[in-house]
C-alpha positions in Angstrom: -6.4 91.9 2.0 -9.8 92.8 1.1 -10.4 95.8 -1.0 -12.7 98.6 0.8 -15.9 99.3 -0.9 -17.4 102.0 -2.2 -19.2 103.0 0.6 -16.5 102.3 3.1 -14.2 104.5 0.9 -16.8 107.5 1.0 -17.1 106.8 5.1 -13.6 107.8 5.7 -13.4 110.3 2.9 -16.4 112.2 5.3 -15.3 111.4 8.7 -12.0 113.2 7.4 -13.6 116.0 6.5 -16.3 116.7 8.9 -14.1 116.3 12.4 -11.7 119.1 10.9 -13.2 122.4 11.2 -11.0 124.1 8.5 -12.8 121.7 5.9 -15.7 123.7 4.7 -16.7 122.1 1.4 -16.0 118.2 -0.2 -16.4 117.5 -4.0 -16.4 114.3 -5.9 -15.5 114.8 -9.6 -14.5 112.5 -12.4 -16.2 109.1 -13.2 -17.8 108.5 -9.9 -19.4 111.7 -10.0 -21.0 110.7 -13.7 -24.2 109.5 -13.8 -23.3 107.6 -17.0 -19.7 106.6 -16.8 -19.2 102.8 -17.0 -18.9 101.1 -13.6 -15.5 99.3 -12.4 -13.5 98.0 -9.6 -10.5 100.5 -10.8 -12.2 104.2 -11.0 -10.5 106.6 -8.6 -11.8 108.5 -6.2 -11.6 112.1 -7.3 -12.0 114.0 -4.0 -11.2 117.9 -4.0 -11.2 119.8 -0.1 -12.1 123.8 0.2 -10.2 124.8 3.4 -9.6 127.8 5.1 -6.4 127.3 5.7 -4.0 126.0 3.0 -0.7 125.1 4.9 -1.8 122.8 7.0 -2.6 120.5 4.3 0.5 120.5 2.9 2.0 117.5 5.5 1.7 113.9 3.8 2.1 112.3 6.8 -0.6 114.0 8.8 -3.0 112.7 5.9 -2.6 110.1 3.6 -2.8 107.2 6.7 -6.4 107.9 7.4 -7.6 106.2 4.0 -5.8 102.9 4.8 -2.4 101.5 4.5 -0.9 102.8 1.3 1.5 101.5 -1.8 2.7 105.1 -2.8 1.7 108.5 -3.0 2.3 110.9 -5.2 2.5 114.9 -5.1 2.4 115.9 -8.5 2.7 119.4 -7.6 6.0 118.9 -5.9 7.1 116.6 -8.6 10.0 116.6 -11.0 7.8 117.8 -13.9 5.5 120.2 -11.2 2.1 121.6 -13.5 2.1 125.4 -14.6 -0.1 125.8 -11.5 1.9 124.4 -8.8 2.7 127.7 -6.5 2.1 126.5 -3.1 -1.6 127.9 -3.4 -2.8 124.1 -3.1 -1.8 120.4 -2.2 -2.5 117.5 -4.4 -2.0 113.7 -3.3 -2.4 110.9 -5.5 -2.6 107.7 -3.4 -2.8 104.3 -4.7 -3.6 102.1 -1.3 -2.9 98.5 -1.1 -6.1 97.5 -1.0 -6.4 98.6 -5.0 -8.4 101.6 -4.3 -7.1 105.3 -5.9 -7.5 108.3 -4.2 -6.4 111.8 -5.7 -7.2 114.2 -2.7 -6.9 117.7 -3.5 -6.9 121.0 -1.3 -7.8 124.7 -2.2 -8.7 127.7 -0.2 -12.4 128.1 0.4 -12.0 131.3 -1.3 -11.2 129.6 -5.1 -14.4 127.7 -4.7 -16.1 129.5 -7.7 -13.2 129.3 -9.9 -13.6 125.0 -9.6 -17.1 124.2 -10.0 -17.6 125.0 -13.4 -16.9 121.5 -14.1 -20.3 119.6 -14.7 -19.2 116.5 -13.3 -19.0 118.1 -9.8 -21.0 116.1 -7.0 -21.5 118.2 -3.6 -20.1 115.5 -0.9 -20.2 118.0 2.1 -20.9 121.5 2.5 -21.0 123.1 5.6 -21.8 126.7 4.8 -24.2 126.1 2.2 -22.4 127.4 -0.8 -22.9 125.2 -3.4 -26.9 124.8 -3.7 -26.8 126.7 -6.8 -24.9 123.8 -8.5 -26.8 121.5 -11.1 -26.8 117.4 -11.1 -24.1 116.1 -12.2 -23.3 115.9 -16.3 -20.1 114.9 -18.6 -21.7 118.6 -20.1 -18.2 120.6 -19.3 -17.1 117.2 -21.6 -18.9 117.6 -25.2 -16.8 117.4 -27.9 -17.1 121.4 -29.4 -17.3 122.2 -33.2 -14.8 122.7 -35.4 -13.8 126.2 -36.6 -12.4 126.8 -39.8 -9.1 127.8 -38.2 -9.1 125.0 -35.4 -9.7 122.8 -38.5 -6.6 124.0 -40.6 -4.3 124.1 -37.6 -5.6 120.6 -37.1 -4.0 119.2 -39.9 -1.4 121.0 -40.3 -0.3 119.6 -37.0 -1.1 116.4 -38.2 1.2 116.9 -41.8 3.7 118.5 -40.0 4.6 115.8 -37.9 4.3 112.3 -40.3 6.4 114.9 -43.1 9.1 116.4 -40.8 9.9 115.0 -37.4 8.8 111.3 -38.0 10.2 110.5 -41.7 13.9 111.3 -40.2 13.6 110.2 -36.8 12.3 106.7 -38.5 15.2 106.9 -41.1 17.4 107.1 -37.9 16.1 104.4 -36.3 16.0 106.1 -33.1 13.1 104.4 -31.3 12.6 106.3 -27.9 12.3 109.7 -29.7 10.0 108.7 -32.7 7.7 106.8 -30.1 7.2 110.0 -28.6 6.5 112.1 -31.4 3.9 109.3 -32.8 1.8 109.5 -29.9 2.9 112.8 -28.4 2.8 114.9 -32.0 0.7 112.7 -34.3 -1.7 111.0 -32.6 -3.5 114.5 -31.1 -4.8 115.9 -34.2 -6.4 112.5 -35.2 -8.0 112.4 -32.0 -9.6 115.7 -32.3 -10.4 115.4 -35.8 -11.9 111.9 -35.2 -13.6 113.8 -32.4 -15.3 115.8 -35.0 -16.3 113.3 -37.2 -17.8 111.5 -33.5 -19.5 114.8 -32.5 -20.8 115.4 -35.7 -22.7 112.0 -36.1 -23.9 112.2 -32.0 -25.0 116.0 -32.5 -22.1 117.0 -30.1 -23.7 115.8 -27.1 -21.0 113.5 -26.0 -17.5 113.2 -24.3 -14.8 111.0 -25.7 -13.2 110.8 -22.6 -9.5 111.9 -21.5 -7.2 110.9 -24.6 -10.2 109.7 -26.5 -10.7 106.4 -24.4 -14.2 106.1 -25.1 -13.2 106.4 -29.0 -14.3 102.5 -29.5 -18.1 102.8 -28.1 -18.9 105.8 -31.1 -17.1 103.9 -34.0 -18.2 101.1 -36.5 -16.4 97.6 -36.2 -14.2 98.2 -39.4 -13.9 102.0 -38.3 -12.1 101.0 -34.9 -10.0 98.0 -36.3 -8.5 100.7 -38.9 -7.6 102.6 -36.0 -6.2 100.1 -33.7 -3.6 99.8 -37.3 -2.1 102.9 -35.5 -0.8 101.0 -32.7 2.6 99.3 -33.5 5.4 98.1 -31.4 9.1 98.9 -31.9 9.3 96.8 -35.3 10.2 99.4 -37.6 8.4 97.7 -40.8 5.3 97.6 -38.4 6.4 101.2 -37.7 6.2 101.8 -40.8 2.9 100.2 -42.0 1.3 101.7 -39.2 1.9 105.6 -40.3 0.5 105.1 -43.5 -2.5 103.7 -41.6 -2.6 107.2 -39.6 -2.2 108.5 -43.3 -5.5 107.0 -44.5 -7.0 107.1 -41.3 -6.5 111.3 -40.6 -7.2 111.3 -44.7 -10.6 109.8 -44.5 -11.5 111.8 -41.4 -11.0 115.1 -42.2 -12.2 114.7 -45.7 -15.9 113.6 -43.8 -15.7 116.6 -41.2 -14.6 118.8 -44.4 -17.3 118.2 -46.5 -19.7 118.7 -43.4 -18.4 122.1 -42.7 -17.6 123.4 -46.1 -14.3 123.5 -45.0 -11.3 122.7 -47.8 -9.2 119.9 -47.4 -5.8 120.3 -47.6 -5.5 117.8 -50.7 -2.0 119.5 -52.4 -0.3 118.9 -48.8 -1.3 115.5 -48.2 -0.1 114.2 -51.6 3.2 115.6 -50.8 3.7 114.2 -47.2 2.6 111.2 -48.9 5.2 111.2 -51.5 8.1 112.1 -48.7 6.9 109.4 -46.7 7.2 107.1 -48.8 10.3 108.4 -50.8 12.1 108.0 -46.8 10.7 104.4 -46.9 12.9 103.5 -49.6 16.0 105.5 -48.9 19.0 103.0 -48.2 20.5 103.5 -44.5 23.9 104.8 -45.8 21.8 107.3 -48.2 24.0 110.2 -48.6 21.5 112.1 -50.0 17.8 112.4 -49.3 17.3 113.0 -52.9 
């Protein structure tokens, strides 16, 4: 099998659109609408429809087999775990094809158009009616990592303490894997990203994007910087566990101190000795501790 090219891919994405009449407007966002995203064989094809109708494009069948045979498809908004905005006013499919290619194809009513291209990487692909000539080139703009406020920087690391003092320390004691996975990247890992985010934006003048989750984190950071950073990553050894959250310790530690003394903001010095202190005090509690002092 022989995966369809770019240009075959954007072929049947318009002669979709342009022999149905309720299709009024095609827009290509994400990477393949940014001018400085890094090339690759997997980037998806992020392909939102204005319509004038809404229900008709709610049928998989009658729409997923005109990009090529496909492996699964996905409707998030009819999902188990359905988005806050999932109420019927749109359709979503995600469609991996067997060829490798990714499609998410996305429908709204013509009237929401304003409300969607705020986004800076938005590429006009089709638009019959001529409402989109206003709109700029392309830009990861809407993606700039935004300054820090005083409060956005207390709540950061509060988040941060809260979770490697309270949640982790026990769930870690308890040995219970799946849940302490969860809150290490689900809890902990967030406020290092947007502090680190800071400490990026600060040093690039916040003109750029760190990408969704921080996935361009490596490209902005020194060698030594990233290899401390990749020490947050552990498997399910629990003495790597271990190691690794007093490597988020030092990490988040280091961080905010830099992005505090940039913004005259005060470091929260008296909590992180104490979270320090508990963490390590649960390192060394036996397993049949009775007591957690």
């Amino acid at each position: 099998m022989k995966t369809k090219t770019e240009k075959e891919m954007f072929t049947l994405i318009m002669d979709f659109a342009g022999s149905d009449a309720k299709i009024r407007v095609v827009i290509l966002n994400g990477s393949r609408a940014n001018p400085d995203a890094e090339k690759d064989i997997f980037q998806d094809y992020d392909v939102s429809c204005y319509v004038t109708d809404i229900e008709p494009f709610g049928n998989e069948n009658d729409i997923v087999f005109r990009f090529g045979e496909m492996m699964v498809v996905e409707q998030p908004n009819t999902g188990p775990w359905p988005p806050a905005e999932a109420d019927g006013s749109c359709h979503n499919y995600n469609i991996q094809l067997l060829d490798g290619n990714r499609l998410d194809l996305s429908f709204f009513h013509i009237d929401t158009l304003k409300n969607h291209v705020n986004d800076s990487l938005t590429l006009v692909l089709l638009d019959k009616d001529g409402l989109c000539k206003h709109l700029p080139p392309p830009s990861e703009k809407s993606y700039f990592i935004s300054p820090p406020t005083k409060d956005l920087y207390s709540g950061c690391c509060n988040a941060f303490y809260f979770a490697l003092g309270s949640h982790i320390p026990k769930t870690i004691w308890r040995k219970k894997l799946p849940l302490l996975k969860f809150y290490i990247e689900g809890w902990l890992r967030e406020p290092v990203v947007m502090m680190l985010s800071w400490e990026i934006g600060i040093k690039t003048g916040f003109e750029k994007s760190i990408g969704s989750k921080g996935k361009y984190i490596q490209r902005f950071l020194e060698p030594e910087k990233w290899e401390a950073y990749v020490g947050t990553y552990a498997g399910s050894d629990y003495d790597d566990l271990w190691d690794s959250l007093f490597v988020f310790h030092d990490f988040f530690k280091q961080t905010a101190g830099f992005v505090a003394r940039e913004y005259n903001f005060d470091f929260p010095a008296e909590k992180n000795s104490k979270v320090l202190s508990f963490l390590n005090h649960v390192r060394n509690l036996p397993e049949n501790a009775k007591s957690i002092y």
